[in-house]
MMTF fields as JSON, N, C-alpha, C and O atoms, coordinates in Angstrom:
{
  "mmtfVersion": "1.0.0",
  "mmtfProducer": "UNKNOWN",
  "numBonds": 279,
  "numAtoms": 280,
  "numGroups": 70,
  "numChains": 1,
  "numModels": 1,
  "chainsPerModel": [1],
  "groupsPerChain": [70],
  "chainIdList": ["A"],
  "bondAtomList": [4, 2, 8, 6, 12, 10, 16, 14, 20, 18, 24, 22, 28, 26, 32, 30, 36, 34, 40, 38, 44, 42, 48, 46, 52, 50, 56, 54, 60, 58, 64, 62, 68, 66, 72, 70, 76, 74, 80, 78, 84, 82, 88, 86, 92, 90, 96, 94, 100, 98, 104, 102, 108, 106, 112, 110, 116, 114, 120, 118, 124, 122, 128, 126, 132, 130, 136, 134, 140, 138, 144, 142, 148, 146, 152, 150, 156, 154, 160, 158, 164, 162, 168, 166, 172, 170, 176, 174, 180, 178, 184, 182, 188, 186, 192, 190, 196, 194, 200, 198, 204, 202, 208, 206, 212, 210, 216, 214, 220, 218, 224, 222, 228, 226, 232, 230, 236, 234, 240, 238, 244, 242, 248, 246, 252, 250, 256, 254, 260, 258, 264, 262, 268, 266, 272, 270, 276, 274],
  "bondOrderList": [1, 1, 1, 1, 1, 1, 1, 1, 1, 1, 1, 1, 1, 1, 1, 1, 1, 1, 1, 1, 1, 1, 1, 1, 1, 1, 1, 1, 1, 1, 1, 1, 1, 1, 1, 1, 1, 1, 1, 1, 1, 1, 1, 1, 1, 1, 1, 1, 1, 1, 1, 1, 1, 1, 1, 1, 1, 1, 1, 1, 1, 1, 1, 1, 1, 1, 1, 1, 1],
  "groupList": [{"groupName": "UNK", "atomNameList": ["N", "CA", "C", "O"], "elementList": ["N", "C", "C", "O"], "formalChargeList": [0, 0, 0, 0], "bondAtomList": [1, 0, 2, 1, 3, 2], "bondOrderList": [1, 1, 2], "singleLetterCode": "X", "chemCompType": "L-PEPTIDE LINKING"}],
  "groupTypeList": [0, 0, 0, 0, 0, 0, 0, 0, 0, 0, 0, 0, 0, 0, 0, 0, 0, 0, 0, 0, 0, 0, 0, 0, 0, 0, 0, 0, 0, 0, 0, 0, 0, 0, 0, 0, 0, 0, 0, 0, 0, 0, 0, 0, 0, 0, 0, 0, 0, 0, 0, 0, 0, 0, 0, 0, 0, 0, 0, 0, 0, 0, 0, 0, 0, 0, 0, 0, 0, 0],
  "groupIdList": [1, 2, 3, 4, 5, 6, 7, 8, 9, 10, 11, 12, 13, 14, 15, 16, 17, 18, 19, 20, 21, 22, 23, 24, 25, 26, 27, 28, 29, 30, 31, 32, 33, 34, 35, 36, 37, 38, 39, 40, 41, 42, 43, 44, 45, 46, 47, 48, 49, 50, 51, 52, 53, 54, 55, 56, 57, 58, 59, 60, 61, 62, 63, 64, 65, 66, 67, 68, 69, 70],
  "secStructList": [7, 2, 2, 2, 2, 2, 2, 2, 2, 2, 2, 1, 1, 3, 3, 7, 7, 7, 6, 6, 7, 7, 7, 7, 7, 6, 6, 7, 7, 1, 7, 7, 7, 7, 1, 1, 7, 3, 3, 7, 7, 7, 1, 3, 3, 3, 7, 7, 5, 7, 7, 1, 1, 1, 7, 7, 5, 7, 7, 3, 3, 3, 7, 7, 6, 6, 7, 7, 7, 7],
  "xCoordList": [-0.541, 0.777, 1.68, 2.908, 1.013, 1.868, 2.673, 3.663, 1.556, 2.051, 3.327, 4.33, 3.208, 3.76, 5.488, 6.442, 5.552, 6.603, 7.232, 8.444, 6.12, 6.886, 7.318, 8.313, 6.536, 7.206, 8.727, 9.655, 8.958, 9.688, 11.198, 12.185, 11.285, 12.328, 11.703, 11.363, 11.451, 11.721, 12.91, 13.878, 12.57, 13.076, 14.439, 15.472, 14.463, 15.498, 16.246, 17.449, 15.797, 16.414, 16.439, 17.532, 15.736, 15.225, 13.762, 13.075, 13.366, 12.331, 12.191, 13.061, 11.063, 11.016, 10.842, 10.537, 11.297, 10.908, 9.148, 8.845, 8.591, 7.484, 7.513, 8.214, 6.978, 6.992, 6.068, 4.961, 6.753, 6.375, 6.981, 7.186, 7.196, 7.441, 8.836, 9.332, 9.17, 10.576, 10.578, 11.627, 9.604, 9.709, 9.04, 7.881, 9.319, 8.96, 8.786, 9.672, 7.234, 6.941, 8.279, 7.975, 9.16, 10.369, 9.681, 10.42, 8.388, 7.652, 7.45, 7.247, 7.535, 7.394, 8.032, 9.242, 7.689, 8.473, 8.512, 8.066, 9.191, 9.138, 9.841, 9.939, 10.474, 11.637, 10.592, 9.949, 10.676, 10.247, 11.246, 12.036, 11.089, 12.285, 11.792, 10.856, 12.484, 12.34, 13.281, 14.241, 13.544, 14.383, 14.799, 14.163, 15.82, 15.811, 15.53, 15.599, 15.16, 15.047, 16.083, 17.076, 15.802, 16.686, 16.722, 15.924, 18.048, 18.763, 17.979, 17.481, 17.478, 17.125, 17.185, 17.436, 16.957, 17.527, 16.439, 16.631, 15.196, 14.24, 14.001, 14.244, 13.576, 12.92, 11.387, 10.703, 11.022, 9.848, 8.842, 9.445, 7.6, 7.112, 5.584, 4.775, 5.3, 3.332, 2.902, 3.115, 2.36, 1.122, -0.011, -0.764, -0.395, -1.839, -2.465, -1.989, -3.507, -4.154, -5.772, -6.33, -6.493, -7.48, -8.523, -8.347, -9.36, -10.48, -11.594, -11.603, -12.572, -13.904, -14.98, -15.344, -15.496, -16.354, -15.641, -15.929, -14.437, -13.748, -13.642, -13.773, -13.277, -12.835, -11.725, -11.257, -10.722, -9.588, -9.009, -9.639, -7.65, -6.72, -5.014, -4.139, -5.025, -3.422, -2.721, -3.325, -1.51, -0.859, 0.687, 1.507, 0.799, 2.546, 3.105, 2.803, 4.009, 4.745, 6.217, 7.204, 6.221, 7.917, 7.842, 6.872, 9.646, 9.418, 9.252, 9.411, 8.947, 8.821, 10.164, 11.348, 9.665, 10.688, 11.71, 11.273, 12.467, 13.676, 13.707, 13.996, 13.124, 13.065, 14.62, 15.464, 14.824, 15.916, 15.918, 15.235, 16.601, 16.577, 17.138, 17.126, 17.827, 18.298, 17.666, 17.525],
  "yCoordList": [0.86, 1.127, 1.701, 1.632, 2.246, 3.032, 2.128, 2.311, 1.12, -0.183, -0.799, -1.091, -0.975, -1.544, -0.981, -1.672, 0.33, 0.96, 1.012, 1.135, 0.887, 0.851, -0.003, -0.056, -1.339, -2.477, -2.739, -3.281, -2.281, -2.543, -1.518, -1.753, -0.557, 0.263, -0.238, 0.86, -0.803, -1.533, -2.871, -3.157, -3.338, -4.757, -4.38, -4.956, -3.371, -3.302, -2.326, -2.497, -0.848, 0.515, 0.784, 1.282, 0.738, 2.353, 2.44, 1.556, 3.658, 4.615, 4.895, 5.581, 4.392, 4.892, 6.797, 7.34, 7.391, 8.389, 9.211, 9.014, 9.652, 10.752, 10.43, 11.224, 9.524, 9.926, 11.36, 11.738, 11.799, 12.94, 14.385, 15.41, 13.936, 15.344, 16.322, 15.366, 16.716, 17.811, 19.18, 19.818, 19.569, 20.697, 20.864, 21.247, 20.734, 20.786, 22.182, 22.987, 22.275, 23.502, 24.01, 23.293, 24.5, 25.015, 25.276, 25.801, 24.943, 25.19, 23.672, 23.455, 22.816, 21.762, 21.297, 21.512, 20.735, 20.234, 19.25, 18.674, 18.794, 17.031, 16.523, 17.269, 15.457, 15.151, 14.388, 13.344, 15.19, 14.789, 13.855, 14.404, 12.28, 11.975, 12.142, 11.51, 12.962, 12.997, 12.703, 12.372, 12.649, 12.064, 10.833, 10.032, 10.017, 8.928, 8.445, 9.265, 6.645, 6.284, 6.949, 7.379, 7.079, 7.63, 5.816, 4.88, 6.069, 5.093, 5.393, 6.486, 4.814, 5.148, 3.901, 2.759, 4.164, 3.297, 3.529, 4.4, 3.075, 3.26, 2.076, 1.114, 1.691, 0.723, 0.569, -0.448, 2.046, 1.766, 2.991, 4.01, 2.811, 3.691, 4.027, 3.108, 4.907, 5.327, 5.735, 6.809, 4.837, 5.226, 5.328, 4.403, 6.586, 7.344, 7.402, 7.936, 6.85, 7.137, 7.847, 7.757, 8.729, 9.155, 8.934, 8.564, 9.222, 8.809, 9.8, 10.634, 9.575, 10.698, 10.009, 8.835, 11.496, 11.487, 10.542, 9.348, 11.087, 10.722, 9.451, 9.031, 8.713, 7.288, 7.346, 7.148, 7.644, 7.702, 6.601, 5.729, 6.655, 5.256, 5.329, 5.699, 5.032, 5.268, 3.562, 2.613, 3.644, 2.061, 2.289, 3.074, 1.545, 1.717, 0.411, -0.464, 0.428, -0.69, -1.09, -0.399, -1.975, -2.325, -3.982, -4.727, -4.32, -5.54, -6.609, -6.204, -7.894, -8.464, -8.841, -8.856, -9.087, -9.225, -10.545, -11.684, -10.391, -11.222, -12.027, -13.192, -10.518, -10.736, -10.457, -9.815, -11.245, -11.024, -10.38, -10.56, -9.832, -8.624, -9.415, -9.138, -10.837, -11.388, -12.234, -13.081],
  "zCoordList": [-6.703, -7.222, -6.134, -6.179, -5.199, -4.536, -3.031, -2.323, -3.119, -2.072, -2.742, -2.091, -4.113, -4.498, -4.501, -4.142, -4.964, -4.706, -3.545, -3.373, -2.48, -0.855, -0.598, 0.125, -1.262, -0.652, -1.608, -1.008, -3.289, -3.535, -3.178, -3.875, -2.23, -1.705, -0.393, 0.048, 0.208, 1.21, 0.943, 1.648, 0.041, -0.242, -1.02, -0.68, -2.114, -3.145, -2.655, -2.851, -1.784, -1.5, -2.508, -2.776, -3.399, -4.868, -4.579, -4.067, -4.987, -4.901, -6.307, -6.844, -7.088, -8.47, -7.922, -6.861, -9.556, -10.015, -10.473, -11.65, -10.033, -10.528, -11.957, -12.585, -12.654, -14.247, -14.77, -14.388, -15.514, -16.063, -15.711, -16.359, -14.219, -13.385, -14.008, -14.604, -14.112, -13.997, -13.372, -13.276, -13.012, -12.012, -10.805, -10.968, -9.853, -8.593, -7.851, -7.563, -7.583, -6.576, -5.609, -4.656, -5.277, -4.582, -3.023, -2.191, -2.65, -1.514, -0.861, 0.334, -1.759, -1.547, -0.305, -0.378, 0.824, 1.687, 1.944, 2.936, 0.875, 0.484, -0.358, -1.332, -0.48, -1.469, -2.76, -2.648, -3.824, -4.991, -6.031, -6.798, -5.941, -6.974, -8.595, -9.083, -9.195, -10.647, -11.355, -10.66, -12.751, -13.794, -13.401, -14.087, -12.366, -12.641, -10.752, -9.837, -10.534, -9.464, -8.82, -9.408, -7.181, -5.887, -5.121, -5.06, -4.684, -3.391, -2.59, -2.862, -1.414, -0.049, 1.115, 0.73, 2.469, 3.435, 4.082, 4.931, 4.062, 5.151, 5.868, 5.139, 7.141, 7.78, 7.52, 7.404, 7.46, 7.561, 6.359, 6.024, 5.895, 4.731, 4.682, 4.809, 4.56, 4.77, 3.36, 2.797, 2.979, 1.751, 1.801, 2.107, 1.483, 1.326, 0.05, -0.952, 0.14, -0.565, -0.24, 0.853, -1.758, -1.225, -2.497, -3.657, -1.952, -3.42, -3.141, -2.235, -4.095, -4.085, -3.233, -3.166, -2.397, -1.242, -0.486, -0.568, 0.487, 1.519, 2.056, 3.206, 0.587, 0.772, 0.716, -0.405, 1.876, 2.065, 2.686, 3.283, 2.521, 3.821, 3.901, 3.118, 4.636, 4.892, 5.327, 5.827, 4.984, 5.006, 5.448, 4.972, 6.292, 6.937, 7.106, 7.917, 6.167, 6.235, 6.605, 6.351, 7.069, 7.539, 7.399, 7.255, 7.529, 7.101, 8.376, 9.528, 8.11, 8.785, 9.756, 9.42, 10.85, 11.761, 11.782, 11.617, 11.9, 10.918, 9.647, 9.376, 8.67, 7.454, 6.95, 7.575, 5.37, 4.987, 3.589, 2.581, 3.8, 1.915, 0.838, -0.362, 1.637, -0.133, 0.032, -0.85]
}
């Protein structure tokens, strides 16, 4: 799911929302989007994921090189 979100604010510039979330740790040093999708302008995006007994992985994506957004 979380590829999926990168690739689609790569392609569209929205970032779904945290479902569920409405309050955010104030320590957080990190932009949490809650209540509704956020705009954003990135080139490029890293998704982590982790699982039990340190089956972890990380994924960075950008688009292809003279890719087109429409």
């Amino acid at each position: 799911m979380g590829v999926i979100a990168a690739v689609t604010a790569l392609i569209e510039g929205v970032f779904p929302n945290v479902a569920g979330t409405s309050d955010v740790d104030p320590e957080a040093d990190f932009r949490v989007v809650t209540g509704q999708p956020a705009d954003v302008d990135v080139s490029c995006l890293q998704v982590n994921a982790f699982g039990f007994g340190g089956q972890d992985s990380s994924l960075a994506l950008r688009p292809a090189t003279g890719a087109s957004s429409s």
